[in-house]
C-alpha positions in Angstrom: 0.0 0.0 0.0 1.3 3.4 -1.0 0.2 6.7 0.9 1.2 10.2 -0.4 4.2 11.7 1.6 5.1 14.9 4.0 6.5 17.6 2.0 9.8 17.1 3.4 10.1 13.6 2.8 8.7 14.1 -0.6 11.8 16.4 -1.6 14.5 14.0 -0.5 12.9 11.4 -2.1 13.1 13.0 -5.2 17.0 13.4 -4.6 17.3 10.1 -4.2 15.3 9.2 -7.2 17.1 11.8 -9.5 20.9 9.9 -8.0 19.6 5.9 -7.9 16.2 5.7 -10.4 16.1 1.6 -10.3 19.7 1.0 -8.6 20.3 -0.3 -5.2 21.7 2.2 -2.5 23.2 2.1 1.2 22.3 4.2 4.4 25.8 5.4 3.6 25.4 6.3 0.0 21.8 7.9 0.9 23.7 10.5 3.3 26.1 11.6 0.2 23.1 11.9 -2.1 21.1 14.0 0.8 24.1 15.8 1.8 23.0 15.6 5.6 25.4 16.3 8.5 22.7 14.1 10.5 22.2 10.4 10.1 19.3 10.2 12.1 17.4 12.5 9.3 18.7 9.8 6.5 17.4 7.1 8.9 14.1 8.7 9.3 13.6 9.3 5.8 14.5 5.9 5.0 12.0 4.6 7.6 8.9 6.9 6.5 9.6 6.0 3.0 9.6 2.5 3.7 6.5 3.1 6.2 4.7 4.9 2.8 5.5 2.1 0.1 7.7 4.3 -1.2 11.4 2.1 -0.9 12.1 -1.7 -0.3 14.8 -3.0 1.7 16.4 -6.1 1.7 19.6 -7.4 3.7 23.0 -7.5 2.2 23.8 -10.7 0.8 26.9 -10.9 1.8 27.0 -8.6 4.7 23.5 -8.8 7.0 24.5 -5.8 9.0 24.3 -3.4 5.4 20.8 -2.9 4.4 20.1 -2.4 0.3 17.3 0.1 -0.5 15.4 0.5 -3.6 12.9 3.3 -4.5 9.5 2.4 -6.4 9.2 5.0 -9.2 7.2 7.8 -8.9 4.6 6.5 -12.0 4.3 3.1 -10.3 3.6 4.6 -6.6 1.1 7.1 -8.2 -0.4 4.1 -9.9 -0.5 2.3 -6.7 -2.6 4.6 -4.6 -5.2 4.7 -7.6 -5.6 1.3 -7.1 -6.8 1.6 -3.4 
């Protein structure tokens, strides 16, 4: 299920789209694209995004401590919350 999101979750999603489209990403390569001094703001996105249907997560394969994110598109999350 995909819900519409907060303003300012809305704009750093749409960093992160414009830097990863379909590519898997880290916590670590989200703060460089968001340029934020503070993780817990990365980690909060992350978490509301994933709380909207907006991202994915899956572990690492070969490291379980490393999450991999990866961001539905904007078309198909639209299309999503027409559905409901």
């Amino acid at each position: 299920m995909v819900e519409p999101l907060p303003r300012w979750i809305m704009k750093r999603y749409s960093t992160l789209w414009n830097k990863f489209r379909d590519k898997e990403f880290t916590h670590k390569q989200a703060t460089e694209a968001l340029k934020e001094k503070d993780e817990r703001v990365v980690s909060l996105c992350i978490s509301d995004l994933k709380k909207y249907g907006w991202l994915e997560a899956r572990l690492h394969p070969e490291d379980s401590r490393i999450r991999l994110y990866n961001l539905k598109g904007p078309e198909e999350a639209v299309k999503e919350m027409k559905n409901e």
